[in-house]
N, C-alpha and C positions, 0 to 999 in steps of 0.2 A: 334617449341617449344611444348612441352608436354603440358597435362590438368593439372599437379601436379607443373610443374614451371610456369605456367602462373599463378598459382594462389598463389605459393610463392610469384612473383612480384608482385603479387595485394597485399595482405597482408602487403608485406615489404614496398610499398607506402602506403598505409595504416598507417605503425606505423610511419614514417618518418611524414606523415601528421598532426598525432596527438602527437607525441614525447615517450608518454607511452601506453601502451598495455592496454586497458581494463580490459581483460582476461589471466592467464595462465595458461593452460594446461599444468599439470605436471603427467608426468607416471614412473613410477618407474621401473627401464629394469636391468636384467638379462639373457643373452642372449637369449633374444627375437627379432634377426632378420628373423623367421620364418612369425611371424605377425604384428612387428614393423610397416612395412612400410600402410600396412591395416590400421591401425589405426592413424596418421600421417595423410595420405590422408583423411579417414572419418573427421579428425578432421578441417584440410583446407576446406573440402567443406560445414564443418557445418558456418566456422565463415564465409564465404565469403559470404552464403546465408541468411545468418541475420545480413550481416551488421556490423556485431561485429569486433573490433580489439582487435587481441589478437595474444600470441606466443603459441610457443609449446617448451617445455622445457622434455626433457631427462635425468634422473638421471640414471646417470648410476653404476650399483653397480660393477664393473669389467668383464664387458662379456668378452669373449675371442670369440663368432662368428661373430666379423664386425658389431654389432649392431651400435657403434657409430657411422664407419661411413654410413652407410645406414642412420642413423637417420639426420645428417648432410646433409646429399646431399638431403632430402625433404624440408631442410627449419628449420630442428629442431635445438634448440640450446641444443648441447651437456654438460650437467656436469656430472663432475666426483667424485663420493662419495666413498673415499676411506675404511670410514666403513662400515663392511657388517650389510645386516638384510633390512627389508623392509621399518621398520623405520627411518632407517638412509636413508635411499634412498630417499624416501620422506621428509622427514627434509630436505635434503639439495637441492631439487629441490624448495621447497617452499620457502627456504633460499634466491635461485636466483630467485626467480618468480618478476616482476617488475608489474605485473597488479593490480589492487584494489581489483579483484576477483581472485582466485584460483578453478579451477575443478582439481579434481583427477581422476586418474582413469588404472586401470592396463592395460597393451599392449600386451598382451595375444590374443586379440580378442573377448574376453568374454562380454565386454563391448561398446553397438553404440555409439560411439561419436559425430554420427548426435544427440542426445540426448542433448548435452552439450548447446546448445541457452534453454532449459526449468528450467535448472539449475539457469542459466543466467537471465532469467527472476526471476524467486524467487527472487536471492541474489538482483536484482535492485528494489523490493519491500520491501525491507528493512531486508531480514535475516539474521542473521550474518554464520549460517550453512545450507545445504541445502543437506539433507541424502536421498540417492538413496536407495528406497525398492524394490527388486526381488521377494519377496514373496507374494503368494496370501492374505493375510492378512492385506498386507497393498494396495493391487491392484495392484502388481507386475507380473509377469511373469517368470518360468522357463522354456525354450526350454526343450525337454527329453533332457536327455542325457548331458545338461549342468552343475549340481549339483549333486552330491554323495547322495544315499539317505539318509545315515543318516547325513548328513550336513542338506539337504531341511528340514526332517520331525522331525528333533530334536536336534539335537546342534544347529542349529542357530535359532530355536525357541525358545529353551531354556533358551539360554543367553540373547538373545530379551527380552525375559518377564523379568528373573532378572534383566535388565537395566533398562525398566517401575516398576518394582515395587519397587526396592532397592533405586534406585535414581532417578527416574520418567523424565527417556529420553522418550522423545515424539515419538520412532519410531519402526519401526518392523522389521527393519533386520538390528541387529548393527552392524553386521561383512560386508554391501555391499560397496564397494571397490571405486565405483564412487560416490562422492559426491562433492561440493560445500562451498566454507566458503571466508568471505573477509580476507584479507591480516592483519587486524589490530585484528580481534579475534586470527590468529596465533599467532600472535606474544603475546599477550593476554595468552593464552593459556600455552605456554612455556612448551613443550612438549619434552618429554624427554624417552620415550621406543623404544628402536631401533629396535625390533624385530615386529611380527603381533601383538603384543598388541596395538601397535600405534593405531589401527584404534579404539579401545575399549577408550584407553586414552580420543581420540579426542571428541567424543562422551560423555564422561561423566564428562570429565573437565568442558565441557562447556554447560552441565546440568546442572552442581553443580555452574557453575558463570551466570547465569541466561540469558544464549545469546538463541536467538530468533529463534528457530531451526523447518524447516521444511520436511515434506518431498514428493518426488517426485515418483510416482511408475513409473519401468524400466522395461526392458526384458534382462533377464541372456541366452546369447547363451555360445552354445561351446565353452570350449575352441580350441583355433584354433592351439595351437603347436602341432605337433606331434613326434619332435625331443627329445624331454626329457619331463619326467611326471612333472604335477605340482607343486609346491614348498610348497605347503601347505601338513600335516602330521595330519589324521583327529583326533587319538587321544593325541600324543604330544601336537600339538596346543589345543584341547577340556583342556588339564589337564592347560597349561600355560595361560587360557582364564580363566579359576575357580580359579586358583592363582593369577591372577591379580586383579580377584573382590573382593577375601578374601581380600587381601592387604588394601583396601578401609576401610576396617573392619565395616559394618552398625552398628550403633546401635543396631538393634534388631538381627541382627545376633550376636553377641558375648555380648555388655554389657547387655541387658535384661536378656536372659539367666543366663548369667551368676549372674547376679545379685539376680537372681531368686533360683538359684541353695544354691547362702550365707546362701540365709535367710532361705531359707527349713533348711541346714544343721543347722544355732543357734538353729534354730526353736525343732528340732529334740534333740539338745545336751540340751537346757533348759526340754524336757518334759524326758526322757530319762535319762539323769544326775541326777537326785536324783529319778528314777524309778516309774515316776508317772504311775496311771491309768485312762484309761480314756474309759470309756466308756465299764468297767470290761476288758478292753484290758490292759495288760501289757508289758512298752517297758523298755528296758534295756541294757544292753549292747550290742546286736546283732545292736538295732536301732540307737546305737552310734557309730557303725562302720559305717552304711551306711550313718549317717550326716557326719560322717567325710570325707567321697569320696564326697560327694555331695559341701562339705566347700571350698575342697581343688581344684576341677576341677572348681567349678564355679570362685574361685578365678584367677586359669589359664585362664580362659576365657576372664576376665576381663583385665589382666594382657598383655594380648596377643593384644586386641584390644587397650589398651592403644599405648603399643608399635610400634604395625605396625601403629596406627593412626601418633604418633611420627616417623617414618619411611619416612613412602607417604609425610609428611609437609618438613620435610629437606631433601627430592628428590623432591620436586617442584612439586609433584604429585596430590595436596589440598591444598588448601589454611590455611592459618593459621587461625583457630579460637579460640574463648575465653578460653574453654575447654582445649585445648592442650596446650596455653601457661599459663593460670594458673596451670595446670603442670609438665609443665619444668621449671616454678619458682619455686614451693613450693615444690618442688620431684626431690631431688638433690641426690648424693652418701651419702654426710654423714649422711644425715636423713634417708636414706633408710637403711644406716649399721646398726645406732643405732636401729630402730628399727625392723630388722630383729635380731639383736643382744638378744633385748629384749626378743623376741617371741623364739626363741632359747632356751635362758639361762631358760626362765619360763618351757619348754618342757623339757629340760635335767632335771631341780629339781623336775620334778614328775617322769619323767622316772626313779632317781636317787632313789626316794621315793619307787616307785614298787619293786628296786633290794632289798633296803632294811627290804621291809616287807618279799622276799622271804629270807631274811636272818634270819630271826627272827623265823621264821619256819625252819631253819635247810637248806634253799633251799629245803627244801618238795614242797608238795602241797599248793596251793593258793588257793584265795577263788576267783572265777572269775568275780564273780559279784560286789567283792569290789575292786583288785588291777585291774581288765581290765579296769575300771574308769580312775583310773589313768595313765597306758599304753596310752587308747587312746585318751585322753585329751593331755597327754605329746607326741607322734608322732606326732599329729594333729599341736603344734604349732610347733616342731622343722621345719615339713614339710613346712609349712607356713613362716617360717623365713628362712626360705633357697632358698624358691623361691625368696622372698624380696627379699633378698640378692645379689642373680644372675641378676635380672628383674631390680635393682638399677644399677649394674655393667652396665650392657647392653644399659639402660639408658643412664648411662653417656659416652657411646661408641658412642651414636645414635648423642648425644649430640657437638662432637666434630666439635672446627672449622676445616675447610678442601675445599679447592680448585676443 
């Protein structure tokens, strides 16, 4: 009998003793039977020497080199995750996980799996997440040669920090791949990104629902495949990682701003619109152009963070708060017609106003400092009720029931 079956049999007495699994070790595989089996065995020899009962669980996203069954034949229980993406891989191994605790962690070889009992201890002191940091910053470690430099020395710094500052995740490498969470924050969580955003999701969902998250510093070796390059794309993934946190839309990223931007532009159209002076400075209609960009983009800003906030809430991506559904109560199509209609109709009857003062002159010459008033008073709200108007549409798109 080998060292690798003796110790499945210990294990499977093990779960037979106790009925459920403490532990599941779930790794996410694409054809990784280069390191598969590497990993599988560190992870048998981690639980056997702490004690611990637990399985090991395989998602398999469709390999085509034998991984399942290699994975099989150590003891692993194979699932099959017929959607692709990483996220779906891990969803649906967590799906089967039967333990009270879940480790993650990819099968690459990148990750020691002797590691997974310090995991195991956090989560038994009570955390409901337990985030593995590689970087020196949070006391981690990179082998050379295991991390792309600019992965180590700036994307995943990067987004680190935006995660602590945006939404004040407690950790320092939010992209690290092995971590730790019980079974009932999953399901809590109700996680829904199929691709590598998963791991950002995870992270910040349960930031945002105030679960108890710690973390553990790791050592990131090589990767250990050598048959196909890794599956991560440093700056597809970097662009789909800055779209996922827009998505979130912070307050001070888009509403302050933007809100900021409103008030400069009335701000500018009140001193401006009847040509005051201030300060022997003279503003007029040049300073009424640039309120009106300032009106109109901060309004997009606003407009924008409303909507993706309504976006993330019915994708299950945030939680529903007070804000968002007063709303989508009180910010329906037909109110958003009317008064997009309003602001419209009031834009056209100056703009209507302009054509006809140049009519009165012959279509000559205009006086610019009198009819540009009305020009860009009247674009300013057509532009404005036209956004409403789409931003209402789009609303009530966001809005629909659907399966």
């Amino acid at each position: 009998m080998t060292v690798v079956e003796s110790l499945v049999d210990a294990e499977e007495a093990s779960e037979t003793q106790h009925d459920v699994p403490e532990v599941s070790v779930v790794m996410p595989c694409l054809n990784e039977a280069e390191t598969l089996g590497r990993c599988i065995e560190k992870v048998h020899r981690a639980l056997r020497s702490s004690g611990i009962c637990g399985e090991i669980i395989v998602a398999d996203n469709g390999s085509t080199d034998g991984s399942q069954g290699r994975a099989a034949a150590m003891g692993a229980r194979v699932v099959d995750v017929e959607a692709r993406g990483y996220g779906s891989a891990l969803m649906g191994g967590i799906a089967a996980a039967r333990g009270r605790y879940v480790i993650m962690a990819d099968a690459d070889d990148s990750y020691d799996f002797l590691e997974v009992p310090r995991f195991v201890r956090k989560l038994r002191e009570g955390y409901d997440l337990v985030q593995g940091c590689r970087l020196e910053s949070g006391g981690g470690r990179v082998v050379p040669g295991a991390m792309p430099f600019l992965h180590r020395w700036w994307g995943n710094p990067m987004f680190s920090k935006m995660a602590r500052g945006w939404f004040g995740a407690p950790v320092h490498d939010v992209y690290c791949g092995m971590r730790g969470f019980t079974t009932a924050l999953a399901r809590r969580l109700d996680q829904r990104c199929t691709g590598m955003e998963f791991a950002l999701e995870m992270i910040i969902k349960a930031t945002m629902q105030h679960a108890r998250i710690a973390e553990v510093p790791i050592t990131l070796h090589p990767d250990g495949r050598t048959a196909h390059a890794p599956h991560l794309k440093t700056f597809r993934d970097g662009w789909r990682s800055l779209r996922f946190f827009l998505m979130y839309s912070p307050r001070r990223l888009f509403v302050l701003p933007g809100a900021a931007l409103v008030l400069l532009g009335l701000t500018g159209f009140a001193i401006a619109g009847p040509g005051l002076r201030l300060h022997g400075i003279r503003f007029d209609v040049h300073t009424m152009m640039f309120a009106s960009l300032a009106i109109l983009c901060g309004y997009q800003a606003l407009l924008f963070a409303a909507l993706t906030k309504v976006f993330a809430v019915t994708e299950g991506l945030v939680p529903l708060d007070r804000a968002t559904e007063r709303l989508v109560t009180h910010v329906n199509l037909e109110r958003g017609i009317l008064g997009a209609a309003a602001a419209m109709l009031a834009g056209a009857s100056l703009l209507v106003g302009a054509i006809l003062q140049w009519r009165a002159v012959g279509f000559g010459d205009l006086s610019s400092t009198y009819t540009m008033r009305w020009v860009i008073f009247g674009f300013t709200l057509v532009a404005f009720g036209f956004q409403t108007l789409l931003a209402s549409f789009f609303l009530s798109i966001l809005g629909l029931k659907r399966r």
